[in-house]
VOKOLKOL-228724 format. One record per residue (C-alpha): z, y, x; residue number from 1; residue in three letters. Coordinates in steps of 0.1 Angstrom, whole numbers, plus 5000, padded with zeros to 4 digits. Each point is the difference from the previous one (the first is absolute). Layout:
! VOKOLKOL-228724
{zz: Z yy: Y xx: X nr: NUM rest: ALA} $
...
This chain:
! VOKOLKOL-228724
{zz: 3656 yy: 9580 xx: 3262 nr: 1 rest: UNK} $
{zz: 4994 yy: 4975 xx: 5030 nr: 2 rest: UNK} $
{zz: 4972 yy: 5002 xx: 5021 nr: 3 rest: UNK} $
{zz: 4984 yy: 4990 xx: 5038 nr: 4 rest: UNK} $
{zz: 4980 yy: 5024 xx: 5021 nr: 5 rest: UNK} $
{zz: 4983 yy: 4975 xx: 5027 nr: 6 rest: UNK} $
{zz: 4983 yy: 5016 xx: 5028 nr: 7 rest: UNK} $
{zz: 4981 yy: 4979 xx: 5028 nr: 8 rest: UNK} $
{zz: 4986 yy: 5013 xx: 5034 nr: 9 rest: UNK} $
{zz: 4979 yy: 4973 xx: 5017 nr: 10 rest: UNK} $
{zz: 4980 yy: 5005 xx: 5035 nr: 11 rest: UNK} $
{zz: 5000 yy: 4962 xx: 5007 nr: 12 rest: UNK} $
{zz: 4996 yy: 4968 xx: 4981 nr: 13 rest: UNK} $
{zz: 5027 yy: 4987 xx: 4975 nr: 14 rest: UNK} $
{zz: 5031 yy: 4981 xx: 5011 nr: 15 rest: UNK} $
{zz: 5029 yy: 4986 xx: 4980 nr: 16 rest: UNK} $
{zz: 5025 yy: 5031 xx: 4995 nr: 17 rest: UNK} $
{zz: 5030 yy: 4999 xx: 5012 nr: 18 rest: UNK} $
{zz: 5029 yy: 5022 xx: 4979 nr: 19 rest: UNK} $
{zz: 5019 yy: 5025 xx: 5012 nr: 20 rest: UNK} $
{zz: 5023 yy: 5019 xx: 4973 nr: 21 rest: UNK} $
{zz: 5005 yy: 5037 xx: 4997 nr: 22 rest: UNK} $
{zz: 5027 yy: 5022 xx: 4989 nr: 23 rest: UNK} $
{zz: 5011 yy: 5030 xx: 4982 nr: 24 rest: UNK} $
{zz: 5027 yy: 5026 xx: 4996 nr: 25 rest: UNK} $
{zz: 5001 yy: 5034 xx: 4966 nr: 26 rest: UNK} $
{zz: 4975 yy: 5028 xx: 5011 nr: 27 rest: UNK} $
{zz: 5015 yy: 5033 xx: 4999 nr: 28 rest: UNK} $
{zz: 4984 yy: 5032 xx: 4995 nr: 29 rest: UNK} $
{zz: 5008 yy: 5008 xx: 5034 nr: 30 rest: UNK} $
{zz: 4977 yy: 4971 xx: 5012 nr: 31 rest: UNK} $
{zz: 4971 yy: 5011 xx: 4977 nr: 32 rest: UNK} $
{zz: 5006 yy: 5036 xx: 5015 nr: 33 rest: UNK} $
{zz: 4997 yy: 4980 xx: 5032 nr: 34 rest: UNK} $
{zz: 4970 yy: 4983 xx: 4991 nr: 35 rest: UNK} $
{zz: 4984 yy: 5033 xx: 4988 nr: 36 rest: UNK} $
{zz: 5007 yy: 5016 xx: 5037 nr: 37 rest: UNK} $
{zz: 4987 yy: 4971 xx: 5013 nr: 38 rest: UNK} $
{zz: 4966 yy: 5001 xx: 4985 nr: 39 rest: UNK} $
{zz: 4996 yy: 5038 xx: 5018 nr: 40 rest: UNK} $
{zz: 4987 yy: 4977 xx: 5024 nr: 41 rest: UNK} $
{zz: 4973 yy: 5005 xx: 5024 nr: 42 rest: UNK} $
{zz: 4982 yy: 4980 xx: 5005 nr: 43 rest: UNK} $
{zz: 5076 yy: 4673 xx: 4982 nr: 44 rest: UNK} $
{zz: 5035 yy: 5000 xx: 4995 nr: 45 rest: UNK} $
{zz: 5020 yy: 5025 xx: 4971 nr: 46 rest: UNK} $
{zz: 5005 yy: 5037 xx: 5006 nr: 47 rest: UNK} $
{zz: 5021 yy: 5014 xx: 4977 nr: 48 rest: UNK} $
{zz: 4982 yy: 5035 xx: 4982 nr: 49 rest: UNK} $
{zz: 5031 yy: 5024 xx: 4992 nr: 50 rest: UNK} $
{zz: 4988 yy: 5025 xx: 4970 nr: 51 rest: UNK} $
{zz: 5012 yy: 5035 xx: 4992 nr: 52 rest: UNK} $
{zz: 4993 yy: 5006 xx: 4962 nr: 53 rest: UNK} $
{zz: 4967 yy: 4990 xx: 5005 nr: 54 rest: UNK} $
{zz: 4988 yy: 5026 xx: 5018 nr: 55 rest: UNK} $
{zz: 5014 yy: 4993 xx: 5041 nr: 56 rest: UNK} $
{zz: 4998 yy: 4965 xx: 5008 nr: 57 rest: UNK} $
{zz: 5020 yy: 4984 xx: 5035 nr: 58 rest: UNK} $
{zz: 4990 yy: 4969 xx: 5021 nr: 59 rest: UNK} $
{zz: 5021 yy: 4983 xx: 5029 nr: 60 rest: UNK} $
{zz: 4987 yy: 4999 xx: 5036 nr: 61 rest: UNK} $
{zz: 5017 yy: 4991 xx: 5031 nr: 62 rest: UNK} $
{zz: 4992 yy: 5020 xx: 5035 nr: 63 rest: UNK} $
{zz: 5013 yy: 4982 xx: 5033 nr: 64 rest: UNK} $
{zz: 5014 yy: 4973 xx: 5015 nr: 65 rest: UNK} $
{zz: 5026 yy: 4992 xx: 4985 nr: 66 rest: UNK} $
{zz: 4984 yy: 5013 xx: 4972 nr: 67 rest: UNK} $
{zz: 5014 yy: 5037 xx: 4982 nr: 68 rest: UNK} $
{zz: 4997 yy: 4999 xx: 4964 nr: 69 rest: UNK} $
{zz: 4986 yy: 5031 xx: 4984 nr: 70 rest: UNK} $
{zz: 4989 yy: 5009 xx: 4966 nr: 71 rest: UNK} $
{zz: 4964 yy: 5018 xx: 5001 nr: 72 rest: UNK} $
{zz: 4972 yy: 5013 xx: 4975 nr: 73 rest: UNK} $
{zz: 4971 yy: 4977 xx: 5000 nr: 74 rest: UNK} $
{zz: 4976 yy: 5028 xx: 5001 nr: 75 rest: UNK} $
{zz: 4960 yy: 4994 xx: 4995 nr: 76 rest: UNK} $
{zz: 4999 yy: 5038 xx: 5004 nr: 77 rest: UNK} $
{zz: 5006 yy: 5003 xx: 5037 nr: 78 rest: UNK} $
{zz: 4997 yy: 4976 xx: 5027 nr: 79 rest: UNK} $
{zz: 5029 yy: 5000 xx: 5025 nr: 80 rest: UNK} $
{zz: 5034 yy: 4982 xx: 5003 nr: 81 rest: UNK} $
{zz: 5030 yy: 5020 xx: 5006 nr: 82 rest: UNK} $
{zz: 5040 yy: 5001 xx: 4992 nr: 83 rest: UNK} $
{zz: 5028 yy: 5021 xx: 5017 nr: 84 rest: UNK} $
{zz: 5010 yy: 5000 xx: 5033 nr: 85 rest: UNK} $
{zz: 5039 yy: 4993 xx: 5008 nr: 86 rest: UNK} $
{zz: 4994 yy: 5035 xx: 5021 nr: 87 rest: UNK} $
{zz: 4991 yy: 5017 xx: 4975 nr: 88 rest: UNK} $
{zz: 5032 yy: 5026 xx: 4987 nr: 89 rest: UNK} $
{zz: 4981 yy: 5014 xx: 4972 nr: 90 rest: UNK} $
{zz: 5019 yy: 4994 xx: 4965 nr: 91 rest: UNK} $
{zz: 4976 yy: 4980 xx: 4985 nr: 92 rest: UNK} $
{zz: 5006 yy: 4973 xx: 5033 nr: 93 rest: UNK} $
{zz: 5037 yy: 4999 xx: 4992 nr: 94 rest: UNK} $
{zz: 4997 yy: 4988 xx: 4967 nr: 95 rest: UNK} $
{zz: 4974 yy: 4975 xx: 5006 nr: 96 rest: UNK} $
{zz: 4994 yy: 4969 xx: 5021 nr: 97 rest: UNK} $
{zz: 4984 yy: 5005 xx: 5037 nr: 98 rest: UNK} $
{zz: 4983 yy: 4987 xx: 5025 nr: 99 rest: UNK} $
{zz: 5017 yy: 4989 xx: 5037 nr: 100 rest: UNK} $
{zz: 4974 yy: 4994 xx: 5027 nr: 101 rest: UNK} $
{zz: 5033 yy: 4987 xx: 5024 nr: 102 rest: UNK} $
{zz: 5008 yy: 4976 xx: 4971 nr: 103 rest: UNK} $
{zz: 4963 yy: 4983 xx: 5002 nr: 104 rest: UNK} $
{zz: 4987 yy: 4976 xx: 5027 nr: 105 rest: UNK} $
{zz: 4966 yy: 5007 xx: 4992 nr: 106 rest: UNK} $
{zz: 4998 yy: 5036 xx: 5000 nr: 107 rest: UNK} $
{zz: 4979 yy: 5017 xx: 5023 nr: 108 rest: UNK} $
{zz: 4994 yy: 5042 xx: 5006 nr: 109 rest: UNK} $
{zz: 4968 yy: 5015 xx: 4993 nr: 110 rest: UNK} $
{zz: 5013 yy: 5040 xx: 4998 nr: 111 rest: UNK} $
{zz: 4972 yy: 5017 xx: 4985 nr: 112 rest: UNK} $
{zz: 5011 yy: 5023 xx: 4971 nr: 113 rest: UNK} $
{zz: 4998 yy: 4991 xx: 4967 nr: 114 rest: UNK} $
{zz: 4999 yy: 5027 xx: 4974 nr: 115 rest: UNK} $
{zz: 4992 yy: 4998 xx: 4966 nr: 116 rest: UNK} $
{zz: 5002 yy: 5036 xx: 4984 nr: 117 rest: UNK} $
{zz: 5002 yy: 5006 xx: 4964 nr: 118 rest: UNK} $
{zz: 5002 yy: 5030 xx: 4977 nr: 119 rest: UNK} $
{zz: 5032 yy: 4993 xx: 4992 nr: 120 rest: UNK} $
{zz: 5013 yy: 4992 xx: 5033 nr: 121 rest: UNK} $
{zz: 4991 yy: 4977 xx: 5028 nr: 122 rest: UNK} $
{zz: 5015 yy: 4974 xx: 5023 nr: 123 rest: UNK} $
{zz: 5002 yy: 5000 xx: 5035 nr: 124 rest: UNK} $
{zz: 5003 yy: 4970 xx: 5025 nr: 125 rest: UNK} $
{zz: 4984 yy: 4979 xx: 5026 nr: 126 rest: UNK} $
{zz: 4975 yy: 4968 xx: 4999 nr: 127 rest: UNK} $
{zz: 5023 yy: 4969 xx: 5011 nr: 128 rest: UNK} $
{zz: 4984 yy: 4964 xx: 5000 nr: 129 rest: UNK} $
{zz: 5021 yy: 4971 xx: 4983 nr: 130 rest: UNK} $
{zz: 4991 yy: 4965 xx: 4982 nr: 131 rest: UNK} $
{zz: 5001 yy: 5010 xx: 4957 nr: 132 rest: UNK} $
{zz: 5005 yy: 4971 xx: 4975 nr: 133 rest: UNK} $
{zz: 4997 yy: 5000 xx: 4961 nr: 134 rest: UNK} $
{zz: 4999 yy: 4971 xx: 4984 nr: 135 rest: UNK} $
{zz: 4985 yy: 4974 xx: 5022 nr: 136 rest: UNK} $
{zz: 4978 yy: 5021 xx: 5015 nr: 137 rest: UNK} $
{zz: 5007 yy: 5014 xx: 5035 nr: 138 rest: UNK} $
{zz: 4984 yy: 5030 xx: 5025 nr: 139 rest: UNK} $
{zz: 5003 yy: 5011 xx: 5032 nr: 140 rest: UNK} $
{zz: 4990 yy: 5039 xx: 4995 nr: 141 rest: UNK} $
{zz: 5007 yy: 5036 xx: 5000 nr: 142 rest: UNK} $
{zz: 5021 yy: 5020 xx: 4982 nr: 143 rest: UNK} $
{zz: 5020 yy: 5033 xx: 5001 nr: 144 rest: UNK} $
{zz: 5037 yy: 5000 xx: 5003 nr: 145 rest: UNK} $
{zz: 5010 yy: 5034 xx: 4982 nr: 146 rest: UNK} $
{zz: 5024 yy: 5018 xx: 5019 nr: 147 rest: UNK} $
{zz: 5000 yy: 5036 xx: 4979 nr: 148 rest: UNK} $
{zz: 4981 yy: 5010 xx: 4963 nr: 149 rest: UNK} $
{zz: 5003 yy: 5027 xx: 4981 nr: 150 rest: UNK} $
{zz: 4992 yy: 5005 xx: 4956 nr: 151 rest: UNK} $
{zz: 5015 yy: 4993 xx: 4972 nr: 152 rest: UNK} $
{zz: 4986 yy: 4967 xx: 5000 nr: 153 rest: UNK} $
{zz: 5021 yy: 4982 xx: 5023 nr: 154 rest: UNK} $
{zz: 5032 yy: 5012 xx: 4989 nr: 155 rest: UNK} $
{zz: 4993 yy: 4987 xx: 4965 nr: 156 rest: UNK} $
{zz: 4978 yy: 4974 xx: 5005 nr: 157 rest: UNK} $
{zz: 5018 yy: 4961 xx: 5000 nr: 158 rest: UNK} $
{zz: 4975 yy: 4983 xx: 5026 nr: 159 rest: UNK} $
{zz: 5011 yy: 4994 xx: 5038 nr: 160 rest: UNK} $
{zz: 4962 yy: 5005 xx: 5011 nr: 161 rest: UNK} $
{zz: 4963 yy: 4991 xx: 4987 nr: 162 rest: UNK} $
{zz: 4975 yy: 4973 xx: 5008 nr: 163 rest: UNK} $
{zz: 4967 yy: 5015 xx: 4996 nr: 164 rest: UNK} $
{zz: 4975 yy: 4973 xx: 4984 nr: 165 rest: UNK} $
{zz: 4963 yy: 5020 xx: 5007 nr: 166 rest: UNK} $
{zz: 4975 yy: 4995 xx: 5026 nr: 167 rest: UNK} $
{zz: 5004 yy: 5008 xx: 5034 nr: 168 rest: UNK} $
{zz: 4975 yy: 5028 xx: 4994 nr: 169 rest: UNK} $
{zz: 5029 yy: 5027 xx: 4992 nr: 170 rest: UNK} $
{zz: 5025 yy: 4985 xx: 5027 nr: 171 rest: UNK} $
{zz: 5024 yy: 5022 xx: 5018 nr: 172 rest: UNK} $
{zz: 4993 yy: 4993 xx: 5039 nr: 173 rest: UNK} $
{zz: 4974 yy: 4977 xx: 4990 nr: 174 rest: UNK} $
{zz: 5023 yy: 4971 xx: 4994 nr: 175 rest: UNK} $
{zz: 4991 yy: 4969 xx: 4986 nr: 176 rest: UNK} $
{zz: 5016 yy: 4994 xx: 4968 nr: 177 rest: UNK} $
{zz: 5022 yy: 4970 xx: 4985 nr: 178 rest: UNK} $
{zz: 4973 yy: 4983 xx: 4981 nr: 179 rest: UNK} $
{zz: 4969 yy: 5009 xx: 5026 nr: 180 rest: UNK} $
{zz: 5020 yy: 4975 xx: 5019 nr: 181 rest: UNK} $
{zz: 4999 yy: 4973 xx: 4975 nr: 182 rest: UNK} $
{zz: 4979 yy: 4975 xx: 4997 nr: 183 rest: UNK} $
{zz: 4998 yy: 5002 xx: 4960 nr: 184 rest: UNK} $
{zz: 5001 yy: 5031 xx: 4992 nr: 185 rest: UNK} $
{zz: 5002 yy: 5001 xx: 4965 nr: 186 rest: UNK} $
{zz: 5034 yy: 5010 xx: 4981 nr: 187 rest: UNK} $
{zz: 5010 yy: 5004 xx: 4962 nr: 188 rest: UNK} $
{zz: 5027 yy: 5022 xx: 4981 nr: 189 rest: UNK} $
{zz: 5008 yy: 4986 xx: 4967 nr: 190 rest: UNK} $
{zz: 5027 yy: 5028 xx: 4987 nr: 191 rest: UNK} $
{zz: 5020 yy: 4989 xx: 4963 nr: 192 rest: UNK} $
{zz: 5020 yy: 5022 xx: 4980 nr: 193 rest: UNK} $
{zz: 5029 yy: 4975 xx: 5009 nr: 194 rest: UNK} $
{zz: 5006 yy: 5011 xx: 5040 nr: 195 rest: UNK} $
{zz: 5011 yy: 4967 xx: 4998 nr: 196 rest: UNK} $
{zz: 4966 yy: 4988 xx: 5000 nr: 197 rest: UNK} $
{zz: 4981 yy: 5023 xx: 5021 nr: 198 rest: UNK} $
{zz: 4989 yy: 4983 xx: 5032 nr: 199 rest: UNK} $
{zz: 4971 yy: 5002 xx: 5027 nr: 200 rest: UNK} $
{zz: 4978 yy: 4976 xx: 5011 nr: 201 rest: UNK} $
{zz: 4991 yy: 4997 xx: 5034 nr: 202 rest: UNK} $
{zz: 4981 yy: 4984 xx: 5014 nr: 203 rest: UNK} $
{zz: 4974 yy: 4992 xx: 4969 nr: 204 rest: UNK} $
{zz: 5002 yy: 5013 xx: 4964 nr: 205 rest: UNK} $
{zz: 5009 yy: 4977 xx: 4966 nr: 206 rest: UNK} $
{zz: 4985 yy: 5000 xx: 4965 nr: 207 rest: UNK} $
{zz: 5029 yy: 4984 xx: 4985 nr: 208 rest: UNK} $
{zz: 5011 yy: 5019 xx: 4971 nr: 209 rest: UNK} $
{zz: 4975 yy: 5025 xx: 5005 nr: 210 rest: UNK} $
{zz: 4983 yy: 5011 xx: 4971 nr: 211 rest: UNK} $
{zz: 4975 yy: 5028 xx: 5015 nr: 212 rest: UNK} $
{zz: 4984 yy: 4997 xx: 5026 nr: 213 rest: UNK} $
{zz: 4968 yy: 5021 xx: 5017 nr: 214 rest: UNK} $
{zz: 4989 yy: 5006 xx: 5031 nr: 215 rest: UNK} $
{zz: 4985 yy: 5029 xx: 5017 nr: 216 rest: UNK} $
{zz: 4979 yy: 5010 xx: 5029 nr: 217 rest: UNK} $
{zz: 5019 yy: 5019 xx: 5026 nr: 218 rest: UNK} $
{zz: 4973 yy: 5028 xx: 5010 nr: 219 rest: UNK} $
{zz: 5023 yy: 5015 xx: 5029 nr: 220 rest: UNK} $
{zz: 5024 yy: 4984 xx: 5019 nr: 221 rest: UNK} $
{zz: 5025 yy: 5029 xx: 5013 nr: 222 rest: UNK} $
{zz: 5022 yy: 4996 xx: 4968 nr: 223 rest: UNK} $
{zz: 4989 yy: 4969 xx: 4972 nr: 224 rest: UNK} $
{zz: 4977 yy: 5028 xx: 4987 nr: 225 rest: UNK} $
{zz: 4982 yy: 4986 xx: 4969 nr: 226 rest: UNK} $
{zz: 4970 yy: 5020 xx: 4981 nr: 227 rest: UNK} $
{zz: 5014 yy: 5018 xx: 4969 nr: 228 rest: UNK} $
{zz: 4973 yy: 5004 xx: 4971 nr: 229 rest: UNK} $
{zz: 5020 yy: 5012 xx: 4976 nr: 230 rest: UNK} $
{zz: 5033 yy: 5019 xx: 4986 nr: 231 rest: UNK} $
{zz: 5004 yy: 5003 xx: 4963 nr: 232 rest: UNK} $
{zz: 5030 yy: 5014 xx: 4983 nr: 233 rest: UNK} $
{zz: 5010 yy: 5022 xx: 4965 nr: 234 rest: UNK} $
{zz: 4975 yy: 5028 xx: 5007 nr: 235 rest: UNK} $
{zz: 4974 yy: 4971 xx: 5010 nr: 236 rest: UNK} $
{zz: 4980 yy: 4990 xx: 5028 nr: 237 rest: UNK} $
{zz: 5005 yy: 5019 xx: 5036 nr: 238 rest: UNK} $
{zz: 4975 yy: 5005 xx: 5025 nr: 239 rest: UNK} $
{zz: 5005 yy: 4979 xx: 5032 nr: 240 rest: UNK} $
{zz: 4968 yy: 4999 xx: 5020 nr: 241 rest: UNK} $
{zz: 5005 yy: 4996 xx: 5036 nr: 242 rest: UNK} $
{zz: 5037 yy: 4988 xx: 4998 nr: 243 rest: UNK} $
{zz: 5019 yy: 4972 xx: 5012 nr: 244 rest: UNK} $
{zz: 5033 yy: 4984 xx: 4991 nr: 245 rest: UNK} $
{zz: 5025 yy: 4989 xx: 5028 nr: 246 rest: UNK} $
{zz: 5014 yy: 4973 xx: 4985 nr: 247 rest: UNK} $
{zz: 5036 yy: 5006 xx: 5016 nr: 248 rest: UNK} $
{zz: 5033 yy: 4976 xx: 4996 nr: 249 rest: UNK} $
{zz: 5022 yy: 5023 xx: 5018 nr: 250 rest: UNK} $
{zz: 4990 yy: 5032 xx: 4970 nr: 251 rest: UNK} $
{zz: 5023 yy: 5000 xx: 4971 nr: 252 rest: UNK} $
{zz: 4978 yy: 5021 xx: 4980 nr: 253 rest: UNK} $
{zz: 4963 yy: 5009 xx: 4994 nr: 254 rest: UNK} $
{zz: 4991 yy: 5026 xx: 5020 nr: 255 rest: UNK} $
{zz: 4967 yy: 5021 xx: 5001 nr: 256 rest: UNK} $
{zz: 4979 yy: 5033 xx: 5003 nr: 257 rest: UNK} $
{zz: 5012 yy: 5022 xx: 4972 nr: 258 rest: UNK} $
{zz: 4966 yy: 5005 xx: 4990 nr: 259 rest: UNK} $
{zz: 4998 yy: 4966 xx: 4989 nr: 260 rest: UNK} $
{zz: 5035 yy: 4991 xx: 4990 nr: 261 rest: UNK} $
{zz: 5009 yy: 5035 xx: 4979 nr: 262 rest: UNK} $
{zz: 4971 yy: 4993 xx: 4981 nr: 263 rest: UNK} $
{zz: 5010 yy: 4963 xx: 4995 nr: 264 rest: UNK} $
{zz: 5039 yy: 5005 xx: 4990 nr: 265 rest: UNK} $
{zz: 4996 yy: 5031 xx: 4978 nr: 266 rest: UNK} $
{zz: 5016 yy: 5002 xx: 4971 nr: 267 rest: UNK} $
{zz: 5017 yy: 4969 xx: 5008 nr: 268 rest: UNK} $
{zz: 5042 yy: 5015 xx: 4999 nr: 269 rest: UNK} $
{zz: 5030 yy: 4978 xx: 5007 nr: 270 rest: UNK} $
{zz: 5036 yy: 5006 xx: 4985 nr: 271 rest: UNK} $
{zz: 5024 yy: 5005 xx: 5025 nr: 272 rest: UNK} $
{zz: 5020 yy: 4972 xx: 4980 nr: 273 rest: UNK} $
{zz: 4968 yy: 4980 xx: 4997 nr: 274 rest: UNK} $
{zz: 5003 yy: 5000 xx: 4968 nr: 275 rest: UNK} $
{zz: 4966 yy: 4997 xx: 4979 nr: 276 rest: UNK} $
{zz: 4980 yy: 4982 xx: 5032 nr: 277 rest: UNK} $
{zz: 4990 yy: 4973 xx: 4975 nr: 278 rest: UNK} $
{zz: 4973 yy: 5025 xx: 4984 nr: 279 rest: UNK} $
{zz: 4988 yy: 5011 xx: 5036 nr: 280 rest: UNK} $
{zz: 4956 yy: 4997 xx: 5002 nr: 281 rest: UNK} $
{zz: 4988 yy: 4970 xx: 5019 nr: 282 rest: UNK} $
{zz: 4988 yy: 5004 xx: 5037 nr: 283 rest: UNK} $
{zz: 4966 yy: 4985 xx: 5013 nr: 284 rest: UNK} $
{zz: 4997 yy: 4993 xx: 5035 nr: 285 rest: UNK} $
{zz: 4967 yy: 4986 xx: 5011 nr: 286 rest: UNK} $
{zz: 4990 yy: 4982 xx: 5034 nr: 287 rest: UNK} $
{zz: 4958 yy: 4991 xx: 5004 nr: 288 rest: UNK} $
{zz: 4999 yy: 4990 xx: 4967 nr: 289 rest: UNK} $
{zz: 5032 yy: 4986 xx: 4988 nr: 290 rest: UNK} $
{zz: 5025 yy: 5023 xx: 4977 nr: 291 rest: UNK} $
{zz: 5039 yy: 4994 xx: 5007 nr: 292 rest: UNK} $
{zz: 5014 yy: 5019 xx: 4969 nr: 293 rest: UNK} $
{zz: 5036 yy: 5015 xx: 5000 nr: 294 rest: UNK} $
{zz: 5027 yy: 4998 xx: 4976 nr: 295 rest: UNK} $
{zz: 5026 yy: 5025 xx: 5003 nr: 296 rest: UNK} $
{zz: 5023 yy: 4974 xx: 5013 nr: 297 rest: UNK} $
{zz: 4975 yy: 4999 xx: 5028 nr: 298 rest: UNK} $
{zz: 5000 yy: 5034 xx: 5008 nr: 299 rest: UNK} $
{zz: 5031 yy: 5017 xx: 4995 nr: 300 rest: UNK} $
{zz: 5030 yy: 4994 xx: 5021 nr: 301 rest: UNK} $
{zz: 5035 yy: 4999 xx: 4989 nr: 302 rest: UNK} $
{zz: 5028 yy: 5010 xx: 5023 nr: 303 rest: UNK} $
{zz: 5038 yy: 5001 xx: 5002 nr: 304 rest: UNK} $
{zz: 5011 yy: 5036 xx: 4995 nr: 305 rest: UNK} $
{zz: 5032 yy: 5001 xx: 5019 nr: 306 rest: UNK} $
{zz: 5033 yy: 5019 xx: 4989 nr: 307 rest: UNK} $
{zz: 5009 yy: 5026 xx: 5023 nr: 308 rest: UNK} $
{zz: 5033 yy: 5016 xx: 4975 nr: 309 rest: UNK} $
């Protein structure tokens, strides 16, 4: 089955969309063990959009001058830019690309810390100031150059750092953020079941080949928090009154309060083999008062079990 999510966040105006693609690599369980650590949380040119199974998506940005090419999550669910330090000796820094402040032209010191601390494990490093460029967008801004972390989530996880795409409201240090430093500061996702196809817009969003599309009133701008009206799954309709939904690029699955999402999903058992998931109950997802309904091909994720004999 083929089919296009499209998801649109717009604070200014509309502008002719510029593409940039996005890639993928196989999940693993390991990574959706990651990804469950992780939410313990508290708390115009083409760029290229690299997909992993449909569930972790990866954009291009440069930092410096010359600029140093890293691979980060495009992440509506936090709001700062950061990628690892080349002084960082933590494992996760030796296997992925870093950032050189002697290599860059442009960079400047700030050195206040910049901490971001999750359940799963935190990172550790220091606020530098550098010029950042995806697509054909470019800012002079803030960002943390990790020099230690610690979880599970780092080892396992495939991306070199994360460019957080909320407001300035939930900043670290208060920095200003990539797009709050745009004049348009409107941006798109359009994400395929071909990786192939998957690609960002920015600045601007496209209605080419889009078959749905909505829009919704953001009603607090820490996260793209929407109003959620409604949940419905096999043991019907779920009481939601006074939640929001984050809607969050950088999550790979839907996460909630238990006392909304046990109710939801109950019932609802997945083969280890995934065999049978053509039988699975619809899902019924419902923003103001629009219904998004699930398929099972929409809600359960398939991953690579690797052989370990």
């Amino acid at each position: 089955m083929q089919y296009t999510s499209a998801f649109v966040c717009a604070l200014l105006g509309f502008a002719q969309a510029g593409r940039i693609p996005m890639k993928t690599r196989t999940l693993t369980m390991d990574m959706v063990q990651a990804q469950k650590m992780h939410y313990q949380m508290v708390g115009n040119g083409e760029v290229p959009v690299r997909d992993v199974t449909n569930t972790q998506y990866f954009v291009p940005i440069e930092i410096g001058t010359p600029g140093q090419p890293f691979e980060v999550v495009p992440d509506t669910g936090s709001s700062n830019l950061w990628v690892y330090s080349s002084h960082c000796r933590s494992v996760p820094c030796l296997t992925h690309k870093t950032y050189s402040p002697e290599k860059s032209s442009t960079y400047e010191a700030d050195g206040r810390d910049f901490i971001i601390q999750y359940g799963s494990g935190g990172i550790n490093g220091k606020t530098s100031v550098d010029v950042a460029k995806m697509g054909d967008l470019t800012a002079s801004m803030g960002f943390g150059e990790i020099k230690s972390v610690s979880g599970i989530t780092f080892y396992v996880s495939q991306m070199d750092g994360i460019l957080g795409l909320a407001y300035d409201s939930i900043s670290i240090n208060s920095l200003p953020t990539f797009m709050s430093q745009q004049t348009d500061k409107s941006f798109g996702f359009f994400l395929h079941n071909n990786p192939e196809d998957s690609y960002m817009t920015l600045p601007g969003f496209e209605y080419d080949n889009v078959t749905l599309f909505a829009t919704h009133k953001v009603i607090e701008k820490t996260y793209w928090n929407l109003s959620l009206t409604g949940l419905k799954g096999p043991n019907g309709a779920v009481d939601v009154t006074g939640y929001k939904a984050a809607i969050d690029s950088g999550t790979s699955v839907i996460v909630g309060s238990a006392t909304i999402i046990d109710p939801l999903i109950e019932g609802i058992v997945v083969d280890e083999t995934c065999a049978g998931i053509e039988s699975l109950p619809d899902i019924t997802m419902t923003f103001d008062d629009k219904d998004y309904v699930m398929t099972y091909n929409d809600y359960v994720v398939r991953v690579s079990i690797q052989d370990t004999t």
